[in-house]
TIRO-2110 file (N, C-alpha, C; in Angstrom, 1 decimal):
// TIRO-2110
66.4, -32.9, -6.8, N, 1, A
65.6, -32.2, -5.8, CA, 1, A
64.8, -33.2, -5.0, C, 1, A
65.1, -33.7, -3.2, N, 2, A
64.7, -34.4, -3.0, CA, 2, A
63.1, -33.9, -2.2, C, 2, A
62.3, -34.0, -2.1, N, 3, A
60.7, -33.6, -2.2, CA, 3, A
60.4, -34.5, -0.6, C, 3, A
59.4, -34.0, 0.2, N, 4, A
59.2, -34.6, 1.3, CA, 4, A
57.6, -34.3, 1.9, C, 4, A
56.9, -34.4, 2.3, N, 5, A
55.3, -33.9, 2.4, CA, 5, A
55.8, -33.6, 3.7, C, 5, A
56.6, -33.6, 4.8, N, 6, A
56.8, -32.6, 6.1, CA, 6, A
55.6, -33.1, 6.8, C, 6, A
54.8, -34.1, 7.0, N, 7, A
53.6, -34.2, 7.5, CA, 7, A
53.8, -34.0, 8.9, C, 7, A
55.1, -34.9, 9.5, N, 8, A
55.3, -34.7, 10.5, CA, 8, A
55.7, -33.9, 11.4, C, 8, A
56.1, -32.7, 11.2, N, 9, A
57.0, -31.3, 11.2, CA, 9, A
56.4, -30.1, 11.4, C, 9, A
55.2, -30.1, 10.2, N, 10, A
54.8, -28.5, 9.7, CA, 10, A
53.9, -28.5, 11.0, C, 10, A
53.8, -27.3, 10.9, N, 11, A
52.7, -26.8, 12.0, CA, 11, A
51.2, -26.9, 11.5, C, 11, A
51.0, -26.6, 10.3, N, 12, A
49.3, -27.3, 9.4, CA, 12, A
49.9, -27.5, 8.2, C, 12, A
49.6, -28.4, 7.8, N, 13, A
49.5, -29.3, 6.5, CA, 13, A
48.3, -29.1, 5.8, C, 13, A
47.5, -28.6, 4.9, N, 14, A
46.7, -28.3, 4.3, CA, 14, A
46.5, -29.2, 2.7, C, 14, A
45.9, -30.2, 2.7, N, 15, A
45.6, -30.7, 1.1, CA, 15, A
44.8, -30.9, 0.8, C, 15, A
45.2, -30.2, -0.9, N, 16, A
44.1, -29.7, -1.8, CA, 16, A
43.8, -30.8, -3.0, C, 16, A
42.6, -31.0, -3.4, N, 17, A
42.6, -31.6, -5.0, CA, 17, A
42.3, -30.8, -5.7, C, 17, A
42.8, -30.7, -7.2, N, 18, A
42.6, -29.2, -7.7, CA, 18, A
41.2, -29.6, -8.0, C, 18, A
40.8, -31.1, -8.6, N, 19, A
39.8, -31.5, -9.1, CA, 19, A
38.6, -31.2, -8.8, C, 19, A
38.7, -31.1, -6.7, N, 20, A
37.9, -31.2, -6.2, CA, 20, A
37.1, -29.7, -6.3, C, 20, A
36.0, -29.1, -6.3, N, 21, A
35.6, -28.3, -6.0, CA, 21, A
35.0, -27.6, -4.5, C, 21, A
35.5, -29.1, -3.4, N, 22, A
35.0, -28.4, -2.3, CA, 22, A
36.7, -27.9, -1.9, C, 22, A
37.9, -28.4, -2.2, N, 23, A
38.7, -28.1, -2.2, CA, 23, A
39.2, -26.4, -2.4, C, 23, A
38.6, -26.1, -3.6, N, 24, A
38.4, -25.0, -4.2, CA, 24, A
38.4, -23.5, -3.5, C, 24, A
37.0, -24.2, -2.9, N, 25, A
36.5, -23.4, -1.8, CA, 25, A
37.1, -23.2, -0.6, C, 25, A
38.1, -24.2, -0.3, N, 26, A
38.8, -24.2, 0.8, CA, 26, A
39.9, -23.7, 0.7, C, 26, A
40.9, -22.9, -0.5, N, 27, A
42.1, -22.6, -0.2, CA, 27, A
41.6, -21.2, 0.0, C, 27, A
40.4, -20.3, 0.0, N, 28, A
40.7, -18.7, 0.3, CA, 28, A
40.4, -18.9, 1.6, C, 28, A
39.6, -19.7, 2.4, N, 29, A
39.6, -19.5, 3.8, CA, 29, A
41.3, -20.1, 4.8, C, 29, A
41.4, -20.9, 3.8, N, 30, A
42.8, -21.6, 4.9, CA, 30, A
44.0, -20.0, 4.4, C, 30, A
44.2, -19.5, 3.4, N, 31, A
44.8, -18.6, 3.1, CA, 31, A
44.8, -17.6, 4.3, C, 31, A
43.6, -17.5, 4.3, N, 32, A
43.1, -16.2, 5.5, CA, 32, A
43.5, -16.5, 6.8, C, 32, A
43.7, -18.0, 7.0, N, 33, A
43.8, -18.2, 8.5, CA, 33, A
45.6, -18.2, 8.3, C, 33, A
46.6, -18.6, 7.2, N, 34, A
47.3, -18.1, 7.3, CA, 34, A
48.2, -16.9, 8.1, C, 34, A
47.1, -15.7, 7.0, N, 35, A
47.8, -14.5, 7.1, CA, 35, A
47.0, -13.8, 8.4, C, 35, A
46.2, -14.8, 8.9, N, 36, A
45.4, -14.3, 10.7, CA, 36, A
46.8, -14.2, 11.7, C, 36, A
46.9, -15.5, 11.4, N, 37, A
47.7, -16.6, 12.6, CA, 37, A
49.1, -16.1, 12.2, C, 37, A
49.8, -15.5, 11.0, N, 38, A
51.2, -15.1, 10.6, CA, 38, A
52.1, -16.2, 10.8, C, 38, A
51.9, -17.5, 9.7, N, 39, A
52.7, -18.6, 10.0, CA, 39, A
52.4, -19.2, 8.6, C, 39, A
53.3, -20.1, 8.3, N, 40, A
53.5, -20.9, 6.9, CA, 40, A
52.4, -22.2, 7.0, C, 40, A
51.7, -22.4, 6.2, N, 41, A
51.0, -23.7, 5.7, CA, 41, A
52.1, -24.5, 4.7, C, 41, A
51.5, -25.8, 5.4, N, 42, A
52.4, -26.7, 4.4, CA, 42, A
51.7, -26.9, 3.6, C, 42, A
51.7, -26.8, 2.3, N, 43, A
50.5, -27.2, 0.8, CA, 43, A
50.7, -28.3, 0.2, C, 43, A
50.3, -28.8, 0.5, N, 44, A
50.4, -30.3, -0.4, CA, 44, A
49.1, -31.1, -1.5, C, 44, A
49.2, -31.2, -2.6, N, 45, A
48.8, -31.5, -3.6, CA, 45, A
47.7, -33.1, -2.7, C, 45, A
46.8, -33.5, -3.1, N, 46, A
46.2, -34.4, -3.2, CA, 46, A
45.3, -35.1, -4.2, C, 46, A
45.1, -36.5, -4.4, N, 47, A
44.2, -37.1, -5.7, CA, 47, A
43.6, -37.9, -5.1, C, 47, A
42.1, -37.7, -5.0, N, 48, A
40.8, -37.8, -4.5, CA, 48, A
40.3, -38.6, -5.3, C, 48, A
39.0, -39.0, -5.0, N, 49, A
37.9, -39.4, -5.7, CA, 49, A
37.0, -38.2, -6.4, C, 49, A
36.9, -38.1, -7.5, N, 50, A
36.0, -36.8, -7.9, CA, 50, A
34.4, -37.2, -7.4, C, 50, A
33.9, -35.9, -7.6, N, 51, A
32.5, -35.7, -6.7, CA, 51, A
31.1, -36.6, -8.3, C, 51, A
30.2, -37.4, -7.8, N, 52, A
29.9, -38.0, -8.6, CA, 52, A
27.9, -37.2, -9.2, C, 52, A
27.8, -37.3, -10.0, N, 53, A
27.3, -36.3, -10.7, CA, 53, A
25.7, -36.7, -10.0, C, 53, A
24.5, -36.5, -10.4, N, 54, A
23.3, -36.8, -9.4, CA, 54, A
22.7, -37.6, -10.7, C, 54, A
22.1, -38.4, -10.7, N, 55, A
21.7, -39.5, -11.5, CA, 55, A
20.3, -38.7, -12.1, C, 55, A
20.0, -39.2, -13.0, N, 56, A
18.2, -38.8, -13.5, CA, 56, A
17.4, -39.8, -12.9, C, 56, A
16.0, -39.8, -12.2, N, 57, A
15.3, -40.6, -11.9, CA, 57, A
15.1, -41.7, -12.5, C, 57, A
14.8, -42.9, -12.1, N, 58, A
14.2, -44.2, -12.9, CA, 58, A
13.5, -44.7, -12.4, C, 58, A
12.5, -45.4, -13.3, N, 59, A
11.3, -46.3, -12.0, CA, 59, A
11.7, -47.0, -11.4, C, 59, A
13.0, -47.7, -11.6, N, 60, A
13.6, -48.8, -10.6, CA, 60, A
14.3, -48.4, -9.6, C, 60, A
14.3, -47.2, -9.4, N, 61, A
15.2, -47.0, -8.1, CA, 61, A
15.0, -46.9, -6.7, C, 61, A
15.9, -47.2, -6.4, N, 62, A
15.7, -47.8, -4.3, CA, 62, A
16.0, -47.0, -3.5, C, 62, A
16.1, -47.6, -2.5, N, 63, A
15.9, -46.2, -1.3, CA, 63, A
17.8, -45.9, -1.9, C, 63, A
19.0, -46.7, -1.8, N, 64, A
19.9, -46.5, -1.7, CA, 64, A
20.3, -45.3, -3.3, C, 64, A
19.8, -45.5, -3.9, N, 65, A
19.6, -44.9, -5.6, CA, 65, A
19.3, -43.4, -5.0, C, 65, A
18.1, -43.3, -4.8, N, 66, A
17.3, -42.0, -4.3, CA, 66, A
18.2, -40.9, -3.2, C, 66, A
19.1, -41.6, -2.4, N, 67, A
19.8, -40.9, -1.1, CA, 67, A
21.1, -40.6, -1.8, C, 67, A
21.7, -41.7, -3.0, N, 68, A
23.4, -40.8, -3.2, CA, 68, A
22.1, -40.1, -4.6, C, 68, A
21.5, -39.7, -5.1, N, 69, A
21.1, -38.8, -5.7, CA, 69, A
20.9, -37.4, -4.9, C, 69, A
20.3, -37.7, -4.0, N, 70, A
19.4, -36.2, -3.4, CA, 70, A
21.0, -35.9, -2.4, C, 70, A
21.9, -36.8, -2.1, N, 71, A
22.9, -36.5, -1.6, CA, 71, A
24.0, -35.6, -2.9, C, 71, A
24.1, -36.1, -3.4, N, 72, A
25.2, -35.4, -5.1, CA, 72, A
24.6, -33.9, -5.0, C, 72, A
22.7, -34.2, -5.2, N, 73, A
22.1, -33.0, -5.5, CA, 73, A
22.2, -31.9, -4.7, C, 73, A
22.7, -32.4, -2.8, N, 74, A
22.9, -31.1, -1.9, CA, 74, A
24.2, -30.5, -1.8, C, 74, A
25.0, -31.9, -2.1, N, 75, A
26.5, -31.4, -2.9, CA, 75, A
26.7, -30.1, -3.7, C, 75, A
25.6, -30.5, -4.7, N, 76, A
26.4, -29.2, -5.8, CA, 76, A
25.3, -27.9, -5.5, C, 76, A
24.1, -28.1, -4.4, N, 77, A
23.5, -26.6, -4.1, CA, 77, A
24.6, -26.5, -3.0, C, 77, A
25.4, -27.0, -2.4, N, 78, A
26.0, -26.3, -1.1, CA, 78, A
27.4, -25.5, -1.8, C, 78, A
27.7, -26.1, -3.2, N, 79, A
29.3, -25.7, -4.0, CA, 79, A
29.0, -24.3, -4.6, C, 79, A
27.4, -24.1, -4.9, N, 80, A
26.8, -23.3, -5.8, CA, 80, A
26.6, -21.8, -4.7, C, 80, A
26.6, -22.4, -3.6, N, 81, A
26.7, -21.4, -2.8, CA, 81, A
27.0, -20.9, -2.1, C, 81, A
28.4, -21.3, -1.9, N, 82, A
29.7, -21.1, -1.4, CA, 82, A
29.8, -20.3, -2.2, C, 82, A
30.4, -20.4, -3.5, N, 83, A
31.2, -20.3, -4.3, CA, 83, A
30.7, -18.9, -5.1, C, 83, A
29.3, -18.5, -4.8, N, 84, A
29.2, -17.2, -4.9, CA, 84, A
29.3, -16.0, -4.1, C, 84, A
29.5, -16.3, -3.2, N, 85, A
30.4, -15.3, -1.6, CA, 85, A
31.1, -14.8, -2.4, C, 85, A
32.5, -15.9, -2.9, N, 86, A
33.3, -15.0, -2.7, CA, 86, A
33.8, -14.8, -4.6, C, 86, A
32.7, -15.3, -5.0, N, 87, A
32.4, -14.7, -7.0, CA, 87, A
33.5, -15.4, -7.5, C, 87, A
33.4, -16.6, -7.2, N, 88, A
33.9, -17.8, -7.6, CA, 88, A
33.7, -18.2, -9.3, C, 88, A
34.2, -18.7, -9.9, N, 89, A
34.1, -19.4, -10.9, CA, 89, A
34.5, -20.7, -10.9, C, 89, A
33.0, -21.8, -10.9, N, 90, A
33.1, -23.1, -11.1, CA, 90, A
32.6, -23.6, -12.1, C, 90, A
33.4, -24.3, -13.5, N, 91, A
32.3, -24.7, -14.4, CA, 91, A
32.8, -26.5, -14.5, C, 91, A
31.6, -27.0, -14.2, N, 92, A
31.7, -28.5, -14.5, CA, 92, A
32.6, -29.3, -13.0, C, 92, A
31.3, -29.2, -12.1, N, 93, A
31.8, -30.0, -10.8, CA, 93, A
32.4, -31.5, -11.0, C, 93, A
32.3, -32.1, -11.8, N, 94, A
32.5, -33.9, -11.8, CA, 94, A
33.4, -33.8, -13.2, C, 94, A
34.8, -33.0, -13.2, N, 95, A
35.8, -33.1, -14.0, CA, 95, A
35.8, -34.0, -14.0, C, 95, A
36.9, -34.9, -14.6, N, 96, A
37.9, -36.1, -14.5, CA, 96, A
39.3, -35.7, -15.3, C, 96, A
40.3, -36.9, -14.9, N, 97, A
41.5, -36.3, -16.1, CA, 97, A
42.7, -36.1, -15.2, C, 97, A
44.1, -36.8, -15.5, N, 98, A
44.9, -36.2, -14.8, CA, 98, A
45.6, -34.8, -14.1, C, 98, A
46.0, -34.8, -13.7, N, 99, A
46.5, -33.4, -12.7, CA, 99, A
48.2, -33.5, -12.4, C, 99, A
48.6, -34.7, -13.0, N, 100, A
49.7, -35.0, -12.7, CA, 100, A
50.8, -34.0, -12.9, C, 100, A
50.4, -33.1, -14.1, N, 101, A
51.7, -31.5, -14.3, CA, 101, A
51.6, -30.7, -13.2, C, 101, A
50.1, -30.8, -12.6, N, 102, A
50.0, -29.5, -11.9, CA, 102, A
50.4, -30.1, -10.9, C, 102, A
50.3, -31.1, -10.7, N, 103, A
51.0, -31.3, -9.2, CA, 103, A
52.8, -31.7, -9.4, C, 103, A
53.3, -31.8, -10.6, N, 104, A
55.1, -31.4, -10.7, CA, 104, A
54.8, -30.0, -10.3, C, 104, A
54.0, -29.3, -11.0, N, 105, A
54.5, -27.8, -10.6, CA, 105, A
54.2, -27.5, -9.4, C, 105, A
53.6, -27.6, -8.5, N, 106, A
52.9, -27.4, -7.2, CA, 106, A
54.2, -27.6, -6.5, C, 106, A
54.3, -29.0, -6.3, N, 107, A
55.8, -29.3, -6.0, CA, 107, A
56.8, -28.2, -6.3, C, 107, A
57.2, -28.3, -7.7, N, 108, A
58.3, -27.4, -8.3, CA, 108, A
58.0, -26.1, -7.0, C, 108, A
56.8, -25.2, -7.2, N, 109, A
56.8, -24.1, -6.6, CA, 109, A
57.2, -24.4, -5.3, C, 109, A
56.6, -25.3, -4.2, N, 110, A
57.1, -25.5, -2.7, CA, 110, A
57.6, -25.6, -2.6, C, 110, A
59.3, -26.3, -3.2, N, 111, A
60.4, -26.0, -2.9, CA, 111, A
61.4, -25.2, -3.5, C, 111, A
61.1, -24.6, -4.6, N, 112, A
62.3, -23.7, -5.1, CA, 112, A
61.6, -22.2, -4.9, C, 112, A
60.1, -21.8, -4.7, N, 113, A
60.0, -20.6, -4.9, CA, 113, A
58.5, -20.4, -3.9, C, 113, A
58.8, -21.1, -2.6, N, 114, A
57.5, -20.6, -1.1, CA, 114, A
57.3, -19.6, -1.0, C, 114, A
57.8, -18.4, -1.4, N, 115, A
57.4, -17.6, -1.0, CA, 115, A
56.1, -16.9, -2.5, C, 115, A
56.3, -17.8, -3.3, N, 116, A
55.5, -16.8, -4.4, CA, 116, A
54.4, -18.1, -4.9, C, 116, A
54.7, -19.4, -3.7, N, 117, A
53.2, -20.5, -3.9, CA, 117, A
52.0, -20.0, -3.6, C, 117, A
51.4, -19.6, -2.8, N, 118, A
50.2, -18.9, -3.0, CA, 118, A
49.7, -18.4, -3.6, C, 118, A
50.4, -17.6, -4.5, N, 119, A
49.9, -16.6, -5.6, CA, 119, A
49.7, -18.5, -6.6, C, 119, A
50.4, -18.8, -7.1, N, 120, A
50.9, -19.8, -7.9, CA, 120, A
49.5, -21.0, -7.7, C, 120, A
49.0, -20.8, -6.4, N, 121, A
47.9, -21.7, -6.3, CA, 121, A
46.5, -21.0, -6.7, C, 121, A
46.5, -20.1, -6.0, N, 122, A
45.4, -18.9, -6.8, CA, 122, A
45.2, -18.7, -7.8, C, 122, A
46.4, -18.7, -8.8, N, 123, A
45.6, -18.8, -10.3, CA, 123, A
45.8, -20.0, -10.6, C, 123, A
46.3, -20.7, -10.3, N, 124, A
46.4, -22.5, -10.6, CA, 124, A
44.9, -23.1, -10.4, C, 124, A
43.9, -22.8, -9.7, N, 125, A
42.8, -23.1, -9.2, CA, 125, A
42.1, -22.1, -10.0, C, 125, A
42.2, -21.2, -10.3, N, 126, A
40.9, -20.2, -11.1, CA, 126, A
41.3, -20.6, -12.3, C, 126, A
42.6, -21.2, -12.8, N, 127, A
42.0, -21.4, -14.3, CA, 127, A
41.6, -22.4, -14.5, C, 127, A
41.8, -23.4, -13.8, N, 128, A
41.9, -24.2, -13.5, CA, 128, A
39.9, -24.7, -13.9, C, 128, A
39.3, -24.0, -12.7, N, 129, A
37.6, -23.6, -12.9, CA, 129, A
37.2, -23.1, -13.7, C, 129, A
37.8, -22.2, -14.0, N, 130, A
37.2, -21.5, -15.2, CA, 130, A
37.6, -21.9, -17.0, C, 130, A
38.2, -23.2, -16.9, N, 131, A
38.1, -24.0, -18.1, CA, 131, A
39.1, -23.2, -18.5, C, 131, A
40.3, -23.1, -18.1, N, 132, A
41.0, -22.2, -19.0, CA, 132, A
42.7, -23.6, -19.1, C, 132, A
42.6, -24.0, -18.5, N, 133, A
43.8, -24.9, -18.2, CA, 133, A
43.8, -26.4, -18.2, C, 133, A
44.8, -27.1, -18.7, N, 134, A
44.6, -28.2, -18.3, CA, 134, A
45.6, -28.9, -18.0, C, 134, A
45.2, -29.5, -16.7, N, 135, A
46.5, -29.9, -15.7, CA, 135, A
47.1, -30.7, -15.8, C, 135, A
47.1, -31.9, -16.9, N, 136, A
47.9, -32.8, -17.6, CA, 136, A
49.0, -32.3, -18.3, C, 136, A
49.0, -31.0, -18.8, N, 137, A
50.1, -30.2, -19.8, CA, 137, A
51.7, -29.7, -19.2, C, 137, A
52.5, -29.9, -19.4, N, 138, A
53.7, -29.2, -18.5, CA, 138, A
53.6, -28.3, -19.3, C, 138, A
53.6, -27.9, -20.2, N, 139, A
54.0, -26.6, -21.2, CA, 139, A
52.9, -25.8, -20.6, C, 139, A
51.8, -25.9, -20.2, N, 140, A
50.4, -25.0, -19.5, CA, 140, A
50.9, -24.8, -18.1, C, 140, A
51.2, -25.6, -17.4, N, 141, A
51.9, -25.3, -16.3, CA, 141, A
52.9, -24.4, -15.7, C, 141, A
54.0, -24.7, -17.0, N, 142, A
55.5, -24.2, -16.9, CA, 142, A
54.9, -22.7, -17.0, C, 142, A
53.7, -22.5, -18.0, N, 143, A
53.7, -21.0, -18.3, CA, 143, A
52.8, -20.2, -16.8, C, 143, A
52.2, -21.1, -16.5, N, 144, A
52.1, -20.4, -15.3, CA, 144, A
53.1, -19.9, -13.9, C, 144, A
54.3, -21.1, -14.2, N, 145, A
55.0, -21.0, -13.4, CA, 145, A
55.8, -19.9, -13.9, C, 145, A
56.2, -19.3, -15.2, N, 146, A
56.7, -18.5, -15.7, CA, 146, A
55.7, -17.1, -15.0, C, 146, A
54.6, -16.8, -15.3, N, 147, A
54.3, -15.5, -14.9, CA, 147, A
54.6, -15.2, -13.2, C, 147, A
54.7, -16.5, -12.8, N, 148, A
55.3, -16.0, -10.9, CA, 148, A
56.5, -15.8, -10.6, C, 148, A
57.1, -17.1, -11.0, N, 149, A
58.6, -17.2, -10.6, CA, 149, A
59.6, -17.2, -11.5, C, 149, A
59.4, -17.1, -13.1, N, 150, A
59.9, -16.4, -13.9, CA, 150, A
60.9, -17.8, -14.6, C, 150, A
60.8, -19.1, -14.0, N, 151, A
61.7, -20.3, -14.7, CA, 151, A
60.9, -21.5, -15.0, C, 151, A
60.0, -20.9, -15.9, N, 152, A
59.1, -22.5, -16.6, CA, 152, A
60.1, -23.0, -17.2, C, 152, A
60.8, -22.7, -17.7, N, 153, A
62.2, -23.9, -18.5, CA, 153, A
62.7, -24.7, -17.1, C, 153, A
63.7, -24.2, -16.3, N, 154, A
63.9, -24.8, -15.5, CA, 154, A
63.1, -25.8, -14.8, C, 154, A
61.6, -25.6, -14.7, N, 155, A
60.5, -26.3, -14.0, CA, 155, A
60.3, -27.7, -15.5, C, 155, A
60.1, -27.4, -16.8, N, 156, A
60.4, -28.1, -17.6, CA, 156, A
61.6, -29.1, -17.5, C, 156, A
62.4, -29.1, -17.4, N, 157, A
63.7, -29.9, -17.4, CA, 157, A
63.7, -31.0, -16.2, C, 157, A
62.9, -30.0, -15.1, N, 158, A
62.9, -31.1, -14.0, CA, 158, A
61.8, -31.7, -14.4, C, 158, A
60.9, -31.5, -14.6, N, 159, A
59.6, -32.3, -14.8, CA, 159, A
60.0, -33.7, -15.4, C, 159, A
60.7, -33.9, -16.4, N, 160, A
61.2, -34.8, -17.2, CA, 160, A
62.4, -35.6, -16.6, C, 160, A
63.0, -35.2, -15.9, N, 161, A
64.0, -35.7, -15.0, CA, 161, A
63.2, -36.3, -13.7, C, 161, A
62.8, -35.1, -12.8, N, 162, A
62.5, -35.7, -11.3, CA, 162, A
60.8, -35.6, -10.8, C, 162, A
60.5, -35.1, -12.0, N, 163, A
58.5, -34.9, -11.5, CA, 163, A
58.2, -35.9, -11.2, C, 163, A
58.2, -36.7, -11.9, N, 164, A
57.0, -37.9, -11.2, CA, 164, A
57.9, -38.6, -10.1, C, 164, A
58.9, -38.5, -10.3, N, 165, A
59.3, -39.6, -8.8, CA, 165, A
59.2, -39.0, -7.6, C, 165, A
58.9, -37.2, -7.8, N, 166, A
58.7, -37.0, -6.5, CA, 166, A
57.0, -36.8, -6.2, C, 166, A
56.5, -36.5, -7.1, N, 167, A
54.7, -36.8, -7.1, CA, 167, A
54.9, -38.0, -6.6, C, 167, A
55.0, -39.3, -6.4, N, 168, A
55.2, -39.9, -6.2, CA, 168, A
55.3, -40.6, -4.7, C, 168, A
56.5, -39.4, -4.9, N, 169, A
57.2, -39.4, -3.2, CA, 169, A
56.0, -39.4, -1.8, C, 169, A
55.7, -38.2, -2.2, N, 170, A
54.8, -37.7, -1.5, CA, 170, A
53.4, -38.4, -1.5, C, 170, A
52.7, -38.5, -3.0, N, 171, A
51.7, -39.2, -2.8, CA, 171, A
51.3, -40.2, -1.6, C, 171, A
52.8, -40.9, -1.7, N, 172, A
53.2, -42.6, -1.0, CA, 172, A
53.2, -42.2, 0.9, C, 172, A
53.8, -40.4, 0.7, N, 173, A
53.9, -40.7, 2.6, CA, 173, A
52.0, -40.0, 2.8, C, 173, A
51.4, -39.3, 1.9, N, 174, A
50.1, -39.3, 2.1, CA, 174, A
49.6, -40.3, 2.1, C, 174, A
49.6, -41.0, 1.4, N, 175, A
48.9, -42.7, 2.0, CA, 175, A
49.1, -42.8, 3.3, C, 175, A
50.3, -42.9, 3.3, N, 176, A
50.7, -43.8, 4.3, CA, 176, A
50.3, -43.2, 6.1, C, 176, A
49.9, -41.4, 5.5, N, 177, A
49.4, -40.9, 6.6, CA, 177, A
48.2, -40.9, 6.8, C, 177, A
47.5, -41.6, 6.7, N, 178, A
46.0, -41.9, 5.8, CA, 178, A
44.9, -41.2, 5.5, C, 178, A
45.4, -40.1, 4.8, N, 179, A
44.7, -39.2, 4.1, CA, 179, A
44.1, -39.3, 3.1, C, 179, A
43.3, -39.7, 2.8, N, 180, A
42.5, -39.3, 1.3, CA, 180, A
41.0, -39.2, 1.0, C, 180, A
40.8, -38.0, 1.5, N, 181, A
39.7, -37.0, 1.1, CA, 181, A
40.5, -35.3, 1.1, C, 181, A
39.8, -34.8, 0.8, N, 182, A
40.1, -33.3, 0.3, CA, 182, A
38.7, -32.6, 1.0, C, 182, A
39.0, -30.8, 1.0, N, 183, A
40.1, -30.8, 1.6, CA, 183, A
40.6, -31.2, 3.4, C, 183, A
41.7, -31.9, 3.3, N, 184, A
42.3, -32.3, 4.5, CA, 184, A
43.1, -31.6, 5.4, C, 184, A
43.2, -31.2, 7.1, N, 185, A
44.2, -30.6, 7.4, CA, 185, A
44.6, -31.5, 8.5, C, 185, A
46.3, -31.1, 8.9, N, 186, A
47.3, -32.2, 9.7, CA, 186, A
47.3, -30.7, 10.5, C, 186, A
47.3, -31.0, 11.5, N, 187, A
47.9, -30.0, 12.7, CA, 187, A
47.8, -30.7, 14.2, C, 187, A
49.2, -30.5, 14.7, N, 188, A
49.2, -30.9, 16.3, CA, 188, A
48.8, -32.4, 16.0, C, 188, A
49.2, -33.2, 15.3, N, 189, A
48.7, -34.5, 14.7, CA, 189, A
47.2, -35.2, 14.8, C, 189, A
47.0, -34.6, 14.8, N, 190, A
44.8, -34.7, 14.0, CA, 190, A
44.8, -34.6, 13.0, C, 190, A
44.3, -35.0, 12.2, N, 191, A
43.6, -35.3, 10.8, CA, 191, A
42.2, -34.8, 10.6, C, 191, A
41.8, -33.5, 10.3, N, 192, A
40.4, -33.4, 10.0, CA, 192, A
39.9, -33.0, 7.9, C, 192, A
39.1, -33.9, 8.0, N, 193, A
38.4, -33.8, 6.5, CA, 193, A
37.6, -32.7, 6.1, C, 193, A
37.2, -31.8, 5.5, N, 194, A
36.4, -30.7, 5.8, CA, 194, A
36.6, -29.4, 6.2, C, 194, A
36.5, -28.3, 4.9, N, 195, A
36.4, -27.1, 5.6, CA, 195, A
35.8, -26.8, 6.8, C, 195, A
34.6, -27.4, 7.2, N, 196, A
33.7, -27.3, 8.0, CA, 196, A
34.6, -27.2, 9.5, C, 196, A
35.8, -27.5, 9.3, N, 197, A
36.7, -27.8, 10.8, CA, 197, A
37.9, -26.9, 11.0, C, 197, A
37.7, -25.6, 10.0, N, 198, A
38.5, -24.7, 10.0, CA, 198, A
38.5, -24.0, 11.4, C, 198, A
37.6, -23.7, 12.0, N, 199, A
37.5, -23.3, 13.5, CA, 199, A
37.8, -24.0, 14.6, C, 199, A
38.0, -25.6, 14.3, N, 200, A
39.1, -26.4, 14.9, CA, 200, A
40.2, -26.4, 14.7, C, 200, A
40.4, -26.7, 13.9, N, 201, A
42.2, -26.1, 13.7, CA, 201, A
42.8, -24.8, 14.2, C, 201, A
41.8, -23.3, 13.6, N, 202, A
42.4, -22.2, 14.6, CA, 202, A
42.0, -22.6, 16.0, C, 202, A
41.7, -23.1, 16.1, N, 203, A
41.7, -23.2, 18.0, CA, 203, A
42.5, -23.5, 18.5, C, 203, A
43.5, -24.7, 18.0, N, 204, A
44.2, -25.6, 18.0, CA, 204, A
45.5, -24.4, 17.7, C, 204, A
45.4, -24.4, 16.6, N, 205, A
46.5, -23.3, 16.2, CA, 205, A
47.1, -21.9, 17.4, C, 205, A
45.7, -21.7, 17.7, N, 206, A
45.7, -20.5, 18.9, CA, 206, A
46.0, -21.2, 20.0, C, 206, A
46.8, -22.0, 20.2, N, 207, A
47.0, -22.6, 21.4, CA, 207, A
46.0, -23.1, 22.5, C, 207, A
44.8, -23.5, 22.1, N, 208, A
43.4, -24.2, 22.7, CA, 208, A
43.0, -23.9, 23.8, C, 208, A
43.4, -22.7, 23.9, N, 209, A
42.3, -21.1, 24.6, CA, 209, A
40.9, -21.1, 24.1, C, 209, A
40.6, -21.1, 25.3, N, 210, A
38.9, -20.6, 25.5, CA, 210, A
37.4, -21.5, 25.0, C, 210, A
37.0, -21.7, 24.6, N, 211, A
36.1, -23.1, 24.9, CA, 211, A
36.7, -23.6, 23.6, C, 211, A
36.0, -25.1, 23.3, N, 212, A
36.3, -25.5, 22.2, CA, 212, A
35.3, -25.3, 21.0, C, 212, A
35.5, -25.3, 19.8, N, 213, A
34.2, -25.0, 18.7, CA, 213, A
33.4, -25.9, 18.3, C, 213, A
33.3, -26.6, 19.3, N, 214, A
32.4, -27.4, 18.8, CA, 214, A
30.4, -27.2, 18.8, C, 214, A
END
């Protein structure tokens, strides 16, 4: 199964880190702009830098010490309150730890079974937060892929065969498109980092009618 990130092609390219938590927050809004707009996102898997935790004070610290602290610290009040809108479940912002299954299966789902990835990301991501999963496992994976699309064996077999070379694949044309922050979106060939630019994109999307959102 030959695997391709479509960067150049799709109409929005949307990628996620499962790791990331602002990511998190970002697949029920791009979902919505989906099913606004009545058109396919391209989903693609991404591996970020995880969000870095806020330090405890010391007498020695400098201006530069003091700013990524109170910076981390507005990070995780801004994730804390998002993420209650919409009764989110986040435990433990500054994971670490491969992801490398969940992104065979991610893959696996985008091209053998698109039409039932969404769902497959939705609980991929809630158990994901809610400590129930862990994304190193193909056998944790497979079973998720089993309650959607009903062939964790089949998703097994490849994993061991063609997973990583096509994680891989893709990783290599994300570089190479030079993406890496989460979450990221490709549309009309822009590159924007940040949910915060979902209202650019639908503008963009809506064919760039009527003022711009800025």
């Amino acid at each position: 199964m030959s695997i391709g990130a479509d960067l150049e092609t799709a109409k929005l390219s949307v990628l996620l880190d499962l790791r990331h938590p602002l990511a998190y927050l970002a697949l029920g809004p791009a979902l919505a702009l989906e099913r606004e707009l009545d058109f396919e996102i391209n989903w693609l898997p991404i591996v970020t830098q995880p969000l870095n935790a806020p330090t405890d004070p010391g007498p020695n610290d400098d201006r530069g010490i003091r700013h990524r602290r109170n910076r981390a610290q507005a990070i995780a009040r801004e994730i804390e309150t998002y993420a209650a809108m919409p009764d989110l479940v986040l435990r433990d912002y500054y994971r670490t730890g491969s992801v490398e299954a969940a992104s065979r299966g991610w893959l696996w789902m985008r091209e053998r079974h698109r039409a039932q990835l969404r769902q497959f990301l939705l609980e991929l991501f809630r158990a994901y937060w809610s400590g129930e999963l862990d994304p190193s496992v193909d056998r944790e994976i497979a079973t998720h892929i089993e309650g959607v699309s009903g062939d964790g064996s089949d998703y097994l077999d490849w994993s061991l065969t063609g997973g990583d070379g096509a994680v891989r694949a893709v990783a290599d044309q994300v570089a190479q498109f030079g993406l890496f922050s989460a979450p990221a979106y490709v549309v009309d060939g822009d590159v924007f980092f940040g949910r915060q630019h979902l209202s650019m994109v639908r503008w963009i999307l809506a064919g760039r009618s009527g003022p711009i959102p800025i």
